[in-house]
C-alpha positions in Angstrom: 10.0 19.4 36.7 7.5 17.1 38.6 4.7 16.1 35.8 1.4 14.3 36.4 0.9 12.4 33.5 -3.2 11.3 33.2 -3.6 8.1 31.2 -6.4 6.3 30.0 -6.4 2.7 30.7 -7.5 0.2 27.0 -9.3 -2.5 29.0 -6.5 -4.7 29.0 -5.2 -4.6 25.7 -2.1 -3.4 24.1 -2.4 -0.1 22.8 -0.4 2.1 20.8 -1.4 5.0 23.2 -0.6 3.6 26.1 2.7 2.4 24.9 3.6 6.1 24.0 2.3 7.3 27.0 4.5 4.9 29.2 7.7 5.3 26.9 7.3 9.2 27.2 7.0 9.1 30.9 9.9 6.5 31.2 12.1 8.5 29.2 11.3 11.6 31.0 12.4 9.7 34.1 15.6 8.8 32.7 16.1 12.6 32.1 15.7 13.6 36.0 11.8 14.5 36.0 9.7 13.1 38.5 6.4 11.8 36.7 3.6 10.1 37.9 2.0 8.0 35.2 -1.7 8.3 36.3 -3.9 5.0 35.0 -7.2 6.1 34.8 -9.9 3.5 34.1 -7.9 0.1 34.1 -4.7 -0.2 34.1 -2.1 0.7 31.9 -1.0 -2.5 29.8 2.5 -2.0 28.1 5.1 -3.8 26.2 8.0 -2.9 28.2 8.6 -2.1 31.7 5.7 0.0 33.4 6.1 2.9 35.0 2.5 4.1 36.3 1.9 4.9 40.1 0.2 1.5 41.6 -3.1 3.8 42.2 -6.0 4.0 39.8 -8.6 7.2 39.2 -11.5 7.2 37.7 -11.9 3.5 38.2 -14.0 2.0 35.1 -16.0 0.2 37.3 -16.9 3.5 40.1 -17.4 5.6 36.8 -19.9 3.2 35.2 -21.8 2.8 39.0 -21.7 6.5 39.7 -23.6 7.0 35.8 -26.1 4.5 36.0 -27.3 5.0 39.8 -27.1 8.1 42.0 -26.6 6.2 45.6 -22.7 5.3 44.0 -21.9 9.0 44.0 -22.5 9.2 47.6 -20.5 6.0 48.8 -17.7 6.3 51.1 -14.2 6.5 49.7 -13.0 3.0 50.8 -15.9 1.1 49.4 -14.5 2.8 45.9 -11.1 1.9 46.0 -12.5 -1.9 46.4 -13.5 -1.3 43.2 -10.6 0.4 42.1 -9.0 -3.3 42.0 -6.6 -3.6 38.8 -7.6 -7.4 39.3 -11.1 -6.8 39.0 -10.9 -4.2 36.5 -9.1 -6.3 34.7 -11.8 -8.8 34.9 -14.4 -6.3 34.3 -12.8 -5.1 30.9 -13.5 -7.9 29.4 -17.3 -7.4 29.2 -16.6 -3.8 27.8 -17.6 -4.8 24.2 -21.5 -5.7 25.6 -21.1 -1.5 26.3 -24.1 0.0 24.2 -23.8 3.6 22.4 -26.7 5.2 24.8 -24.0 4.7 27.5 -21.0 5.5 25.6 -22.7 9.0 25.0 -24.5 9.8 28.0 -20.5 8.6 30.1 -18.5 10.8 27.4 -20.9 13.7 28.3 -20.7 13.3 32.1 -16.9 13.2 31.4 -16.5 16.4 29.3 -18.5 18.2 32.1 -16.2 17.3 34.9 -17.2 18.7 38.6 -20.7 19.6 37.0 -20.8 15.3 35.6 -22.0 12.8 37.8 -18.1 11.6 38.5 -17.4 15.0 40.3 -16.6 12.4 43.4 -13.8 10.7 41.5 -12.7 14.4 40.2 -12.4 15.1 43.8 -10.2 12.5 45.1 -7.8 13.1 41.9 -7.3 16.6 42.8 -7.1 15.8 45.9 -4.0 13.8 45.5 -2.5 16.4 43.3 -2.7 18.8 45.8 -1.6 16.9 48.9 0.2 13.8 47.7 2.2 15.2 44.2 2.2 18.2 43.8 3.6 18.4 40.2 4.4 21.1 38.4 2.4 20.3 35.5 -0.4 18.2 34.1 -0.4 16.8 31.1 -3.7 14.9 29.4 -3.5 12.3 27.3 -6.0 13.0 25.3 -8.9 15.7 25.0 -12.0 13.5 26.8 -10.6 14.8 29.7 -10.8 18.4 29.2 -13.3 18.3 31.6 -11.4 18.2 34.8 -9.0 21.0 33.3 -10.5 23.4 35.2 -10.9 22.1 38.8 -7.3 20.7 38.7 -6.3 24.6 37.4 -8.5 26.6 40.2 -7.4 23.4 43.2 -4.2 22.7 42.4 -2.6 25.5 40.4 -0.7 24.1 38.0 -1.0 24.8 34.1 -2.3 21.9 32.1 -1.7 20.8 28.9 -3.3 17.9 26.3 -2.6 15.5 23.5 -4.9 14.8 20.5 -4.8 11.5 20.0 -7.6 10.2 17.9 -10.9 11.2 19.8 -12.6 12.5 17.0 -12.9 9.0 15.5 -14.9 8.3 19.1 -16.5 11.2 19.4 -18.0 11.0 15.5 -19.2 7.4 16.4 -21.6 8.4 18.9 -25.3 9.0 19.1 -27.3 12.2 19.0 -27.9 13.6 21.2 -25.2 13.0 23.2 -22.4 13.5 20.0 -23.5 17.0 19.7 -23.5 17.5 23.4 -19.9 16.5 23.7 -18.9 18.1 20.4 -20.1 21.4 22.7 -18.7 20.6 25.8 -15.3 19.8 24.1 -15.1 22.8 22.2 -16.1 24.8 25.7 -13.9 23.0 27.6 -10.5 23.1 25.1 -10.5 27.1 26.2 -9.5 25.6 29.9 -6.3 24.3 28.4 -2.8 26.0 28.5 -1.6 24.4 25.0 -2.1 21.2 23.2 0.3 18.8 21.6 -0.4 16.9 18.3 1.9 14.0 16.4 1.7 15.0 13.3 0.9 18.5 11.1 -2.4 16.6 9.6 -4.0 16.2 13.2 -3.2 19.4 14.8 -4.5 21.2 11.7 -7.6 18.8 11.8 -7.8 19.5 15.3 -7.8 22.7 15.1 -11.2 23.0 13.4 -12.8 20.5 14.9 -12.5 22.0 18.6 -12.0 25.8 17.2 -8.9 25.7 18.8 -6.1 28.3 17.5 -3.7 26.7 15.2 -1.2 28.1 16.8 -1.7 26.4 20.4 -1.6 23.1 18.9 2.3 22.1 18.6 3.4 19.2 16.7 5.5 16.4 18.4 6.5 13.4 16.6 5.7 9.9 17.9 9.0 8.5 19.4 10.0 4.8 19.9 11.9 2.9 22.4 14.3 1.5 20.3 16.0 -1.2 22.4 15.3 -4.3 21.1 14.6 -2.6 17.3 16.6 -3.1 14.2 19.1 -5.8 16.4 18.1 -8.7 14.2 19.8 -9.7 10.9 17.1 -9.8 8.5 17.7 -12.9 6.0 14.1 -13.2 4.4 14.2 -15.4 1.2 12.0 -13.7 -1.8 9.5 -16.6 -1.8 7.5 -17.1 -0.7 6.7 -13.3 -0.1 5.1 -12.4 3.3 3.1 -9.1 4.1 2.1 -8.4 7.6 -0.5 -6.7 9.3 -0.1 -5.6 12.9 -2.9 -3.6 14.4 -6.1 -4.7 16.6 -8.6 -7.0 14.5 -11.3 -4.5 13.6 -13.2 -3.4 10.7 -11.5 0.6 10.7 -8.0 -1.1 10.6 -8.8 -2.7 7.0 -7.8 -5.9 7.5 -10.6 -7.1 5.5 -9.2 -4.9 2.5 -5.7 -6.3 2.9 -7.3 -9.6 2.8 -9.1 -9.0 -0.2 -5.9 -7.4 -2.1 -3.7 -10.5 -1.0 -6.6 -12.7 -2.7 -5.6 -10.6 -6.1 -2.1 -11.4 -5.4 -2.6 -15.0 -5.2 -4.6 -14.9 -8.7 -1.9 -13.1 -10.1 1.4 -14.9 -8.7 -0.4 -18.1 -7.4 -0.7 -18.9 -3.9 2.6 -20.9 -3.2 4.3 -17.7 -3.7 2.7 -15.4 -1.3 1.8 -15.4 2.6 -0.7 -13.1 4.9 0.8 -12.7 9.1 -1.2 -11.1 11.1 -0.7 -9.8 14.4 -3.0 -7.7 16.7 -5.9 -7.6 19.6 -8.8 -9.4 18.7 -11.6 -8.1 21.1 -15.3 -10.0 21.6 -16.6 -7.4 19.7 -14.6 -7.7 16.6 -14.9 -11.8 16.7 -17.8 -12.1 14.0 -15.3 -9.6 11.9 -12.1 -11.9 12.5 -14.7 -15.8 11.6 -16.3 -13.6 8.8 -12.9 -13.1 7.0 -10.8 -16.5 7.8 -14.5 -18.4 6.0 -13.6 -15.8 3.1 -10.1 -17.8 3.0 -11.7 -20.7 2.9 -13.5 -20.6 0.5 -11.1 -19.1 -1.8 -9.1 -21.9 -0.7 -5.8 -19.7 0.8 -6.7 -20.4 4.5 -3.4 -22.4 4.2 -1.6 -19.5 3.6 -2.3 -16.8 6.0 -1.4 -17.1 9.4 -2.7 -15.6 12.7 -0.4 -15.0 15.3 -2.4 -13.4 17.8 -1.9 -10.3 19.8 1.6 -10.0 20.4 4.3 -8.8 23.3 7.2 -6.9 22.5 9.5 -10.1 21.6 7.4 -11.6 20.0 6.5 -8.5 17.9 9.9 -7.7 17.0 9.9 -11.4 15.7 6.9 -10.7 13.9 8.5 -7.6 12.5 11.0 -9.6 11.1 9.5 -12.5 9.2 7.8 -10.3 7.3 8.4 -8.7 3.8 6.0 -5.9 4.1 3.5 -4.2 6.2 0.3 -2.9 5.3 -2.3 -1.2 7.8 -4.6 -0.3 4.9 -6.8 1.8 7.7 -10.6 3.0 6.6 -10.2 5.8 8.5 -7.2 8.5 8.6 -5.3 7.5 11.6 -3.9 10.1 13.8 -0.7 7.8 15.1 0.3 5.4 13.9 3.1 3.6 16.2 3.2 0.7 14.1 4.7 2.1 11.0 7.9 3.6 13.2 7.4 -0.2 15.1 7.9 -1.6 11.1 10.6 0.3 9.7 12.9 0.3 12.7 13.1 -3.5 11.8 13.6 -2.6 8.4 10.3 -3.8 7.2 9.0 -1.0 4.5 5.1 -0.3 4.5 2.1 0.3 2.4 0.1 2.5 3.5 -3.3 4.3 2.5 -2.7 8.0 1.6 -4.4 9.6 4.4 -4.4 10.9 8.2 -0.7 10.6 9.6 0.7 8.1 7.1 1.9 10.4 4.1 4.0 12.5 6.7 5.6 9.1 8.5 6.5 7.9 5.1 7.6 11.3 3.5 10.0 12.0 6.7 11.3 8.5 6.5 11.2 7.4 2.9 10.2 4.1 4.0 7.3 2.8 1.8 4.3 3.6 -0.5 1.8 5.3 -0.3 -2.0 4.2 -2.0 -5.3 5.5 -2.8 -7.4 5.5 0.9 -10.0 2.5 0.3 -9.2 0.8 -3.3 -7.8 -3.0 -3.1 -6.9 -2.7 -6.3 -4.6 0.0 -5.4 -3.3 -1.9 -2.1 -2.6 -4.7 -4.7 -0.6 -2.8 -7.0 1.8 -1.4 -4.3 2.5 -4.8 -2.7 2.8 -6.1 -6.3 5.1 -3.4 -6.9 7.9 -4.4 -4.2 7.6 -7.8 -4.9 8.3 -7.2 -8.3 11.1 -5.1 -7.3 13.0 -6.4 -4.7 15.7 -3.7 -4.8 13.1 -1.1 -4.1 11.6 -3.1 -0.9 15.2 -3.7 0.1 15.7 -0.1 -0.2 13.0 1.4 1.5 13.8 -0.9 4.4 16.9 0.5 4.6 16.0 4.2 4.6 13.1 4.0 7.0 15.5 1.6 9.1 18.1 4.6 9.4 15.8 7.6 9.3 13.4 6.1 12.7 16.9 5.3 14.7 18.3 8.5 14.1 15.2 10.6 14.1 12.3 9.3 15.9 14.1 7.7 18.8 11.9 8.3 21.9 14.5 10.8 23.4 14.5 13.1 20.2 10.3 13.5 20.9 10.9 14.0 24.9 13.6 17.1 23.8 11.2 18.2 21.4 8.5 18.1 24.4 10.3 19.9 26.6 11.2 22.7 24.6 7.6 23.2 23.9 6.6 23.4 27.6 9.6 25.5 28.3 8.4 28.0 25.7 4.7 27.8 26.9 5.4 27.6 30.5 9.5 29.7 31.1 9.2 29.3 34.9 8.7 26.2 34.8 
């Protein structure tokens, strides 16, 4: 099976998406598919080896020209692929935070309405390459913003196409009116042009579901699946003081860092701060810098700065490092995350989490029996489940183990590709 595999770009970051996204499409070449990881935006930034095709669509430069001023949807081709640059959209990304919500909305709009949008000229020259350079067999989205182009790339090239949820309700909910409710529309509209739709867990798919009036039963649940090389190879050898909880997860207000901040202050009242440590890992963006100063001032003046640690954002060594110097992780997310990579990232090291009781998190720790779950948005709550495996040492020892065994024999990125496959054999038999 030949598979185009559209990808959107994070501005240069490591993100959880576009690690899966690269893992899936490397594994899927391992099995004797021919996939073309397709960066849109900027380019793909992984952990491990990456597999995308050298060419970019959708440039996040040509899209932003071709929105703001009419002459850029008329340019010639070559002009665009200077712009197209991974160097310079590299660059470029890092001015994305100074991106105001008017253009957020009025782009996501454009998007969602594909050949009718004012990037129907970067629509073109993707299908275009479908059609005469590729040639897949089938398109796969990864993610629903770009139901848009569905049904150009169905009437030029062919070829069925299916989509991923991945958290684009959290973006979608974010932006301004009018444009939200215009894309809320368009989405909705535009979700009829796809063939089926893949979800990681049962909570998204169902939530899914409603929010684009899509048919439950088009929406079929694939786990999240890890690239375990590297994983679970270290001995772990942590002493029981002083305890250390991690975080690992981009610096932003929706990841809760300043909750688990707040709840490790509690823990240093209650067991005194020689015994206990904060690490932290993650992408701190321009944005989020205020955020990130706001919080390390809150350490110092409750006079723990000395005990919390910031390792910045992290490769894959270095995370696995992380992963084991670390008692416990806890993402104590504001919102209910749809994902959540780092929890399977955790517990393949043998690292058992705390996690808030919502979104993804209460299936990844049912199916792995791996940590605790807590009430969504309380410290207190966050404080009593840390408190609870430092207390207990057997119980963090043994939820380590079983989320350790469980993720390597379960969630290994080649049991999500078989799980895949079947899907789109079912959907698509001829294919």
């Amino acid at each position: 099976m030949r598979i185009a595999y559209i990808a959107a770009g994070a501005a240069g970051m490591y993100c959880g998406t576009c690690i899966h996204d690269n893992t899936l499409a490397s594994e899927l070449i391992k099995q004797e598919h021919e996939v073309a990881l397709i960066p849109t935006y900027t380019p793909l930034r992984t952990d491990e080896e990456d597999v995308s095709i050298e060419r970019i669509f959708f440039g996040g430069i040509n899209v932003y020209l071709q929105q703001k001023l009419a002459i850029f949807r008329h340019t010639p081709w070559l002009l665009d692929r200077f712009f197209d640059s991974s160097t310079l959209l590299n660059s470029v990304s890092k001015l994305s935070a100074s991106t105001n919500a008017k253009d957020l909305g009025s782009l996501a709009v454009s998007m969602l309405k594909g050949e009718n949008g004012k990037q129907r000229k970067e629509l073109r020259k993707l299908v275009q390459w479908l059609k005469t350079d590729y040639q897949p067999d089938i398109v796969q989205l990864t993610n629903s913003m770009f139901v848009g182009l569905t049904a150009e790339i169905k009437r030029e090239v062919g070829v069925p196409v299916v989509c991923r949820f991945q958290g684009e309700d959290i973006f979608l909910d974010d932006l301004i009116e009018p444009y939200k409710s215009e894309a809320m529309d368009l989405l909705k509209d535009k979700s009829g042009d796809i063939d089926g739709f893949f979800a990681s867990c049962h909570y998204y798919a169902n939530h899914m579901a409603k929010y684009t009036e899509t048919p439950r039963d088009q929406i079929h649940v694939v786990p999240l699946g890890l690239n375990l090389d590297g994983h679970g190879q270290i001995e772990r050898g942590l002493s029981s003081e002083p305890f250390i909880i991690g975080y690992l997860a981009r610096i932003c207000p929706e990841k809760g860092l300043h909750l688990l901040v707040e709840a490790f202050y509690q823990l240093t009242q209650k067991l005194g701060k020689d015994k206990i440590r904060l690490k932290v890992a993650g992408y701190l963006g321009a944005r989020d810098q205020a955020y990130f100063d706001q919080i390390c001032q809150q350490l110092r003046n409750w006079n723990i700065f000395d005990a919390f640690e910031y390792w910045g954002e992290v490769n894959r060594e270095q995370k696995i490092r992380f992963l084991n110097q670390i008692h416990v992780l806890s993402v104590p997310t504001v919102y209910r995350e749809s994902k959540g990579l780092f929890v399977l990232e955790s517990l393949a090291n043998g690292t058992p989490v705390v996690l808030p009781d919502h979104g993804s998190f209460p299936e990844l720790v049912q199916a792995t029996a791996g940590g605790i779950l807590v009430r969504p948005l309380s410290i207190d709550a966050i404080t009593k489940g840390i408190l609870e495996l430092i207390q207990n040492p057997d119980l963090c020892q043994e939820l380590g183990k079983n989320g350790k065994q469980t993720v390597h024999q379960e969630f290994g990125i080649s049991q999500t590709t078989k799980i895949c496959r079947s899907f789109c054999v079912a959907i698509f038999p001829d294919k």
